[in-house]
N, C-alpha and C positions, 0 to 999 in steps of 0.2 A: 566826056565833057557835057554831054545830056542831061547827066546825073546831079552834075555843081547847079545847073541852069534848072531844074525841076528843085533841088534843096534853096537854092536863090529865092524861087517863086515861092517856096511854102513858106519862107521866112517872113517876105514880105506881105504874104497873107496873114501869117500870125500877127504879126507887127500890126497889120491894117485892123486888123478883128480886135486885139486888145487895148486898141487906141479907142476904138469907137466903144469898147464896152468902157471907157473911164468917160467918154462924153457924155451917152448916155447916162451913166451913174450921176454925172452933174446935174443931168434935167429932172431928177426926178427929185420934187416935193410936195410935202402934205397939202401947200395949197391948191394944187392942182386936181384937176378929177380923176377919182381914184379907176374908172376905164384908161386915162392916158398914163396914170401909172403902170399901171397894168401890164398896159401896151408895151410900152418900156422893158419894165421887168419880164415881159415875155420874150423882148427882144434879145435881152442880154442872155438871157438862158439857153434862147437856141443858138448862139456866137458860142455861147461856153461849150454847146453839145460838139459844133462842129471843130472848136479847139480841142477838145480831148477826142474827136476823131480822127483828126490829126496826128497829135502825141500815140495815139494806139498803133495808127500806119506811117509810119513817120515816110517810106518808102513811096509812098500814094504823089498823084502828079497831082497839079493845078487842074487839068482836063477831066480826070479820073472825082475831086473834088468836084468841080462844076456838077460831071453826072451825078453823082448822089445828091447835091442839092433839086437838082430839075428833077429826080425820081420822086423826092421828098413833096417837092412842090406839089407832083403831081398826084401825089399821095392823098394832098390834103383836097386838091379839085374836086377827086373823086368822093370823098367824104361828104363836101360840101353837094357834092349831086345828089346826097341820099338822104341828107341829113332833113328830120324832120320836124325839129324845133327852129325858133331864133334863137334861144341859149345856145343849143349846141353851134349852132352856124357862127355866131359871134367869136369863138374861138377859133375856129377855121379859116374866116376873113382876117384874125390878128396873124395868127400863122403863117396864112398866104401871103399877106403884105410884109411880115417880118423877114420871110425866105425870100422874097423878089427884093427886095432890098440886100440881103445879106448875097444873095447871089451877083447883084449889080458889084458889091463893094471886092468881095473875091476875085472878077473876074478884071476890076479894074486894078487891081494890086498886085494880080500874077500877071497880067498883061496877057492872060489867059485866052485865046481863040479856039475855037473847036475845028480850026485849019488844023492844027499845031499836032 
């Protein structure tokens, strides 16, 4: 029964992930500046990453998702400690904002807690 309830959660993650990548797709136009396009189109790519990480582990829980995005995250933290342009850092603050978002909307869609 564990099992239905972990394919449950993935589904309605996917669900949640590819709704939000056709919302975002609506925001995005040429009148806008092309940084918040950007931003966007950077967003939708890392949803797509973590949908075909998904499809690759189909087995993988909501918890087990979570850590790999908070490993990601923290991925990029450390990047941005070392980093020693603003170009470089500009991608790493889109990054980190798009994974703390993409992490909020995952964990409210599996009803995911790291009790669990």
């Amino acid at each position: 029964m564990q099992s239905l309830k972990g394919a449950d959660q993935l589904k309605e993650i996917s669900k949640r992930l590819l709704d939000e990548i056709q919302d975002t797709q609506r925001q995005i136009f040429p009148d806008h500046a092309p940084t918040f396009n950007n931003s966007l189109k950077n967003k939708i790519r890392l949803m797509r990453q973590i949908l075909r990480l998904m499809d690759r582990y189909p087995n993988m829980t909501a918890k087990r998702l979570l850590y790999l995005l908070d490993c990601k995250i923290e991925g990029e933290k450390f990047l941005l400690d070392f980093a020693k342009t603003i170009d470089v850092t500009d991608e790493h603050f889109d990054n980190l904002d798009n994974l703390e978002w993409i992490r909020f909307a995952v964990r409210k869609a599996g009803n995911a807690k790291w009790e669990d």
